[in-house]
N, CA, C and O atoms as CSV, one atom per row, in Angstrom:
chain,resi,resn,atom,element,x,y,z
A,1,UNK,N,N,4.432,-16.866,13.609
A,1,UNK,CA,C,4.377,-15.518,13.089
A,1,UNK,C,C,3.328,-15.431,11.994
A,1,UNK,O,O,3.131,-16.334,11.181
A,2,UNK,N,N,2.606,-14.170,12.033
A,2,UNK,CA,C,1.708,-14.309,11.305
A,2,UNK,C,C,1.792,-13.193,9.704
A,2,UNK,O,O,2.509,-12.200,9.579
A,3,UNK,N,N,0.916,-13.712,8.753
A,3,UNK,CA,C,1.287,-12.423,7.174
A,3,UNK,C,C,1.684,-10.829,7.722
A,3,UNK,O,O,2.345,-10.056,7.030
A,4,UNK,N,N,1.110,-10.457,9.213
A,4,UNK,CA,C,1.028,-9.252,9.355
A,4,UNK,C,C,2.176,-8.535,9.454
A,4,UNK,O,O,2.145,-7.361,9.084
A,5,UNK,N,N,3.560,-9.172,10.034
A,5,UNK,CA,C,4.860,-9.141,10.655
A,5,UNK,C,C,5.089,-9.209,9.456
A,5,UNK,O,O,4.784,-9.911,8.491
A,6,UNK,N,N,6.020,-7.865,9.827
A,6,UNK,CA,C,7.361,-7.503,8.736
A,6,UNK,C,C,8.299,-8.532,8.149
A,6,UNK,O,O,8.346,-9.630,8.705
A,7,UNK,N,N,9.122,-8.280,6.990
A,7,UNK,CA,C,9.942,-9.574,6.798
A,7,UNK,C,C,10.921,-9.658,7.511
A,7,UNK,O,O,11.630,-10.661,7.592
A,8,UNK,N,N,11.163,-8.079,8.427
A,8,UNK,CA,C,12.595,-8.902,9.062
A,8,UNK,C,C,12.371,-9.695,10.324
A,8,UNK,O,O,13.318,-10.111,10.992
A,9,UNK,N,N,10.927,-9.931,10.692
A,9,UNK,CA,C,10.936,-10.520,11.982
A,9,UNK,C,C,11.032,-12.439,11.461
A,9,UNK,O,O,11.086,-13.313,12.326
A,10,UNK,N,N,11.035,-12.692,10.272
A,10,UNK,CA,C,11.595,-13.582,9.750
A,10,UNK,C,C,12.601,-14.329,9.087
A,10,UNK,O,O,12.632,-14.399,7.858
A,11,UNK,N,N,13.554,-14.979,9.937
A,11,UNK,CA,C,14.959,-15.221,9.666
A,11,UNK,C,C,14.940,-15.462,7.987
A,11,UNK,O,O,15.674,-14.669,7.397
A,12,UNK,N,N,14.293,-16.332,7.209
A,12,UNK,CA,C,14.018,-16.770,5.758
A,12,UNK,C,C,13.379,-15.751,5.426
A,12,UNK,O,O,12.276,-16.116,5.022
A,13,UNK,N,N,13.473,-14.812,5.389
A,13,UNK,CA,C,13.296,-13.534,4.463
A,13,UNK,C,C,14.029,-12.422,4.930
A,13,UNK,O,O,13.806,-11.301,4.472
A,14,UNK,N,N,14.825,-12.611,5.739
A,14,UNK,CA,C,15.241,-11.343,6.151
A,14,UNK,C,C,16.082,-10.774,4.782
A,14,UNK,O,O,16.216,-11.578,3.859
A,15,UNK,N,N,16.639,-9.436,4.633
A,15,UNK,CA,C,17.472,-8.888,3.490
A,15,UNK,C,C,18.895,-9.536,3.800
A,15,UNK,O,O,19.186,-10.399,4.628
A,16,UNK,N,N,19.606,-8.929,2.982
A,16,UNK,CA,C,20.916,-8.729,2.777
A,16,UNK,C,C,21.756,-7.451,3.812
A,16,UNK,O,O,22.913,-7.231,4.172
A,17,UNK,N,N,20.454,-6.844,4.000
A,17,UNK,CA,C,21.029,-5.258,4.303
A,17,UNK,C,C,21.031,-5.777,6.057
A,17,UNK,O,O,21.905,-5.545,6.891
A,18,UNK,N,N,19.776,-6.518,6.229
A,18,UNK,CA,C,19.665,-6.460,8.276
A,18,UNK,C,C,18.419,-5.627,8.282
A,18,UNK,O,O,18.182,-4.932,7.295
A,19,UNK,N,N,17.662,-5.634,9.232
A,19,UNK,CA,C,17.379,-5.018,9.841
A,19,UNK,C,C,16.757,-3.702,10.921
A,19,UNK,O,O,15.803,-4.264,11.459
A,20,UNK,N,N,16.808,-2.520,11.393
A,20,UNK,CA,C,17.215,-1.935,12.501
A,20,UNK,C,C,16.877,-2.451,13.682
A,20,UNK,O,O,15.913,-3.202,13.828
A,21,UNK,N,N,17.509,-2.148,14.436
A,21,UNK,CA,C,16.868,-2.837,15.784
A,21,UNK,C,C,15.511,-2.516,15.936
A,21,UNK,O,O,14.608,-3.326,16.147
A,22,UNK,N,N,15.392,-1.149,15.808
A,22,UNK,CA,C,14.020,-0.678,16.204
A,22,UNK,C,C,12.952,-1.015,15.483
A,22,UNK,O,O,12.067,-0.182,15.679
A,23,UNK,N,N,12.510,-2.136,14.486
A,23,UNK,CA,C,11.961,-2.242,13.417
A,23,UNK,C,C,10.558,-2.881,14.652
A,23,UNK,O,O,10.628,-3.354,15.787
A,24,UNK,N,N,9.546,-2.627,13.847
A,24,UNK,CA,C,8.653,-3.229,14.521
A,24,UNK,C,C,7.265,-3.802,13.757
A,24,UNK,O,O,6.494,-3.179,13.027
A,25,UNK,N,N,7.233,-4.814,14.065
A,25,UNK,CA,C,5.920,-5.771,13.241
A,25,UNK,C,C,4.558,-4.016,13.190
A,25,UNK,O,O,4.192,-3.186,14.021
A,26,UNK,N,N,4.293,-4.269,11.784
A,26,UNK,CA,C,3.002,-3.088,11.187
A,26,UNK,C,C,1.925,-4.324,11.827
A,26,UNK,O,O,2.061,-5.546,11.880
A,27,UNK,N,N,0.760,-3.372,12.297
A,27,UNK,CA,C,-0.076,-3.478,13.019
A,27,UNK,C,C,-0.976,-3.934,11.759
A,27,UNK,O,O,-0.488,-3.663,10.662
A,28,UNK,N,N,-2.356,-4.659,11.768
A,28,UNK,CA,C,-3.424,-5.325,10.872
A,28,UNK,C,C,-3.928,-3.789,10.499
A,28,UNK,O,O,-4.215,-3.554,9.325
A,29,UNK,N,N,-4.063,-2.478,11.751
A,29,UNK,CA,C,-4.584,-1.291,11.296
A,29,UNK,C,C,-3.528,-0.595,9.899
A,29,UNK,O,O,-3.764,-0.419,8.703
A,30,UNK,N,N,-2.549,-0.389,10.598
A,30,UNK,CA,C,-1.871,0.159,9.587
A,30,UNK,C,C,-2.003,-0.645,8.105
A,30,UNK,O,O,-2.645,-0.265,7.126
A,31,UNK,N,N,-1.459,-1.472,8.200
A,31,UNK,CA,C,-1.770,-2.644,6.882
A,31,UNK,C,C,-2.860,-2.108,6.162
A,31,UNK,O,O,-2.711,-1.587,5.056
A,32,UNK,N,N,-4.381,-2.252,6.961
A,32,UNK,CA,C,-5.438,-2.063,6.319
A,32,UNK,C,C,-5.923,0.122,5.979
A,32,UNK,O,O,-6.816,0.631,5.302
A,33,UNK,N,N,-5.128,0.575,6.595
A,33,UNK,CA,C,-5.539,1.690,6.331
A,33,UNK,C,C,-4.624,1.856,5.163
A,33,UNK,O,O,-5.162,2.655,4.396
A,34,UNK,N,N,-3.638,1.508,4.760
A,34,UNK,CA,C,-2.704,1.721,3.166
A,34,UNK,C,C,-3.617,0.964,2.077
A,34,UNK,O,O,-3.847,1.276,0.908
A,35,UNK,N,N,-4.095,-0.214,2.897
A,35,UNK,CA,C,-4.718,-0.894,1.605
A,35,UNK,C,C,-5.755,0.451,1.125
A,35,UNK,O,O,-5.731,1.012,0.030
A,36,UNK,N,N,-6.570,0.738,2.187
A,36,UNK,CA,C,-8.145,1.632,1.940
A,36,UNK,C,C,-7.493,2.971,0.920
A,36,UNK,O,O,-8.092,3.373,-0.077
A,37,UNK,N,N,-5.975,3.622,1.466
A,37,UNK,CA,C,-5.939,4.772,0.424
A,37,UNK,C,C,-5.569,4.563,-0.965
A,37,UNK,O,O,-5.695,5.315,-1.932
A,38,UNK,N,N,-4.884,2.900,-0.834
A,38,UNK,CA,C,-4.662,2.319,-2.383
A,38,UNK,C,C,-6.246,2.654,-3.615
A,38,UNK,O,O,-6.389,2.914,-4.810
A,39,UNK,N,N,-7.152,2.441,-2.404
A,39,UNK,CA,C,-8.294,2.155,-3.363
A,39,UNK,C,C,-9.112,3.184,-3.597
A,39,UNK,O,O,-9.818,3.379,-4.587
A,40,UNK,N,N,-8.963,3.931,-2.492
A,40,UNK,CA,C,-9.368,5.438,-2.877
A,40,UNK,C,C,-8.642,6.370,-3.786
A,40,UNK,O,O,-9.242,7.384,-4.143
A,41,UNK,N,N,-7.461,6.163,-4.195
A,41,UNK,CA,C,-6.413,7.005,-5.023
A,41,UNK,C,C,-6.913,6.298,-5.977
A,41,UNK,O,O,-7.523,7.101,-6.683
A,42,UNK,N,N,-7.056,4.784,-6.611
A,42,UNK,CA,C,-7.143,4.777,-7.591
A,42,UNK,C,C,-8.637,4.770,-7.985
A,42,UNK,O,O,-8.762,4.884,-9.204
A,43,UNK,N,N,-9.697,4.678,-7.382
A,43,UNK,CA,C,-10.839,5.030,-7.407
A,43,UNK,C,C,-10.985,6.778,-7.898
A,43,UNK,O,O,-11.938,7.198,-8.554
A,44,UNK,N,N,-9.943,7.552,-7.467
A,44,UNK,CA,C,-10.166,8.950,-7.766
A,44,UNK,C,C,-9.241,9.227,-9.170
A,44,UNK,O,O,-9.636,10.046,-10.000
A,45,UNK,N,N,-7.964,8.464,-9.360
A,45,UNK,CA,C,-7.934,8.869,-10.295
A,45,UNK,C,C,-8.332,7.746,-11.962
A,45,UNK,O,O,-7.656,7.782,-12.989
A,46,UNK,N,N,-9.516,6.917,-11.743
A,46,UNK,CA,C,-10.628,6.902,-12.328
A,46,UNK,C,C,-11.664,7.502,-12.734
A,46,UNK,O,O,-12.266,7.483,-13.808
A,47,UNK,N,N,-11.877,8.244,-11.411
A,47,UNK,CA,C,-12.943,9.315,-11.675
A,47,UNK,C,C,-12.505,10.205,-12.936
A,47,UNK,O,O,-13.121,10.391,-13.985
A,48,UNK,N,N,-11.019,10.795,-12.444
A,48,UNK,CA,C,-10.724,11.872,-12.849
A,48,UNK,C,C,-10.047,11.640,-14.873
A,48,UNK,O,O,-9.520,12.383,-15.701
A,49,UNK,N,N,-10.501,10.171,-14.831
A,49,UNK,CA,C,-9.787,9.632,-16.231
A,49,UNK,C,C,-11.073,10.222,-17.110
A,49,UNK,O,O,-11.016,10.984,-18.075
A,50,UNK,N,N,-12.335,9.596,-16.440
A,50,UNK,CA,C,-13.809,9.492,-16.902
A,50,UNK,C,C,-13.804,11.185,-17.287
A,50,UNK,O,O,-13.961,11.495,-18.468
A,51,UNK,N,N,-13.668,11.974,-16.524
A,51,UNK,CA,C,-14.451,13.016,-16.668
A,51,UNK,C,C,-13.087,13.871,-17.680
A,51,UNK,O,O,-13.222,15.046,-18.023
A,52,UNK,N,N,-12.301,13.351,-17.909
A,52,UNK,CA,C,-10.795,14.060,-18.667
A,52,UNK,C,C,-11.514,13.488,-19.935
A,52,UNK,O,O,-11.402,14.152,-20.965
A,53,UNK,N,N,-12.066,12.608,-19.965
A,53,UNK,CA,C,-12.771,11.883,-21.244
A,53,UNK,C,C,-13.961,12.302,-21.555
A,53,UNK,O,O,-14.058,12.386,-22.779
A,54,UNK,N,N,-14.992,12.629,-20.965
A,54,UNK,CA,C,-16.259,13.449,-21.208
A,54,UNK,C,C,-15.823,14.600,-21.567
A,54,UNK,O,O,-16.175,15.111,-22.630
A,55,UNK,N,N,-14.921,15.219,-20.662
A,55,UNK,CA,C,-14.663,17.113,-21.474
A,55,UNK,C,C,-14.041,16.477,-23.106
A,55,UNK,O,O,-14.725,16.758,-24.091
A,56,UNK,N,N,-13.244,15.959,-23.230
A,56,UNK,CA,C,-12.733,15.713,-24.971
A,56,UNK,C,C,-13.730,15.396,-25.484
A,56,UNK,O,O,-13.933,16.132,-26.450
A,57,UNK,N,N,-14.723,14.447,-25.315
A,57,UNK,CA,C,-15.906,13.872,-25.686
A,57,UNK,C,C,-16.677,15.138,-26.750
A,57,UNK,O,O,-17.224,15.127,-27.853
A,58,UNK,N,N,-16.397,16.040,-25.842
A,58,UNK,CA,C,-17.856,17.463,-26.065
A,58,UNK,C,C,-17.095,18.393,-26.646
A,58,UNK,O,O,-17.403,19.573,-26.813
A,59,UNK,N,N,-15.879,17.744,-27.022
A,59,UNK,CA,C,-14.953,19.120,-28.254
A,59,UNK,C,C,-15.236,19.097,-29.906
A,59,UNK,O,O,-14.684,19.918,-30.638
C-alpha cells in the first residue's frame, strides 16, 4: 500500500471509530489538487496581508 491510500485501508492505523464500507483510497489527483488550493489560499491571503499593510502604510 502506498502514502496515497487512506488510513483506513490500513489495519495499523485504522481509528477507533471503523471505517465505512464505502470508503475509498483518494486518488494522487485529488491529493494533489488540495495540496495546489492550500497554496493558492495562502498565497492570496498574503497578498491580501501586503496590501492591508500598504493602505495603513499611507495613513
Amino acid at each position: 500500500m502506498g502514502p496515497v491510500k487512506e488510513a483506513c485501508e490500513e489495519p495499523k492505523r485504522r481509528s477507533t471509530q471503523g471505517c465505512p464500507k464505502n470508503a475509498r483510497p483518494r486518488t494522487l489527483r485529488e491529493l494533489t489538487m488540495a495540496d495546489l488550493a492550500f497554496v493558492v489560499t495562502t498565497i492570496a491571503v498574503f497578498a491580501l496581508v501586503v496590501l492591508v499593510a500598504k493602505g495603513v502604510a499611507k495613513l
